[in-house]
N, C-alpha and C positions, 0 to 999 in steps of 0.2 A: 883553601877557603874553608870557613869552618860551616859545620851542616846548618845550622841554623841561617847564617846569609845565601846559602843554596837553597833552600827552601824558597826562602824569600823572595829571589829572583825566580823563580820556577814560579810561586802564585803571581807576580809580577807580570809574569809572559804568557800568565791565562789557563797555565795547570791548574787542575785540581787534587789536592792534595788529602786522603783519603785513607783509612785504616782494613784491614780486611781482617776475620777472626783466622783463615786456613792461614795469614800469612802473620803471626800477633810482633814479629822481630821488623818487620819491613815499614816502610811507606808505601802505600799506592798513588803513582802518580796518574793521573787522565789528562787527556786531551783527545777530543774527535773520535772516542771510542777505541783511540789508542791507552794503553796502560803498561808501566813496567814498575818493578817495585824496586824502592832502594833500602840501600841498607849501610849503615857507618863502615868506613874504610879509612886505611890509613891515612890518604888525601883527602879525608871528607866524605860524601854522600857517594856512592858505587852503584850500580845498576846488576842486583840478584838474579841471572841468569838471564833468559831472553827479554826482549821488548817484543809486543804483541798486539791484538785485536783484546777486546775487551769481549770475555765469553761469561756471563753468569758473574760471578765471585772469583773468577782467575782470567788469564788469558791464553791465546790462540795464538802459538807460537807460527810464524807463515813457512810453510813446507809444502813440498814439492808431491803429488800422490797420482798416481795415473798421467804421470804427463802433463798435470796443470796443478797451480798454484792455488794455497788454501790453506785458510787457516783456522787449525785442529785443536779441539781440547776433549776429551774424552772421546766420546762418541758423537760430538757434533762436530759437523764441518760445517765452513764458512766460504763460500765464493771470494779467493782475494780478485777482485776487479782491478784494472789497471788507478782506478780511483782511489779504493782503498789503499792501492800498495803505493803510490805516489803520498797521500796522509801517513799511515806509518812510516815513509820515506823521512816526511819533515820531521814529525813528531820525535824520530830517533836523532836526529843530525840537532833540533833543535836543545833535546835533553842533552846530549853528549858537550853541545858549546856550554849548556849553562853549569853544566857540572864542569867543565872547565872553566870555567871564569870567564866567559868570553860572550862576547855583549851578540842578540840576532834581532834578526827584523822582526818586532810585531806588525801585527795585520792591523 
């Protein structure tokens, strides 16, 4: 699929679609204060390392730190709640089918 119809269905399904200066090669995608950024691949649009919590200008990759779940980007931590991590649950499953080609339920 080529990135321009990926895109497309990604604001289609309610992303927002967003530039960041720390990242000037990617996209930032949003949804629900979820965020990952892509970047051209040989299949089209890829996902640049983790999908995240939306912290400042980058994101909050969700890890594990004293026994509970959270998510970190510098020096701030983030309560992942069983809420949040159910939203980046979708938010990942949902980016992954549209980068696939593959149709999901909107809300």
């Amino acid at each position: 699929m080529l990135p321009e119809e990926q895109l497309q269905r990604l604001y289609m399904a309610g992303f927002d679609l967003q530039t960041f200066e720390r990242f000037p090669k990617a996209i930032g995608v949003l949804r629900d204060n979820c965020v990952a950024f892509l970047v051209p691949g040989p299949d089209g649009l890829q996902v640049l390392g983790n999908v995240g919590w939306r912290m400042g200008e980058s994101l909050g990759p969700l890890v594990e730190r004293a026994g509970r779940k959270v998510f970190i980007h510098k020096d701030q931590t983030l309560e992942a709640t069983p809420e949040r991590i159910a939203i980046l649950e979708q938010f990942r499953s949902d980016l992954k089918a549209i980068l696939q080609g593959q149709e999901i339920r909107t809300q």
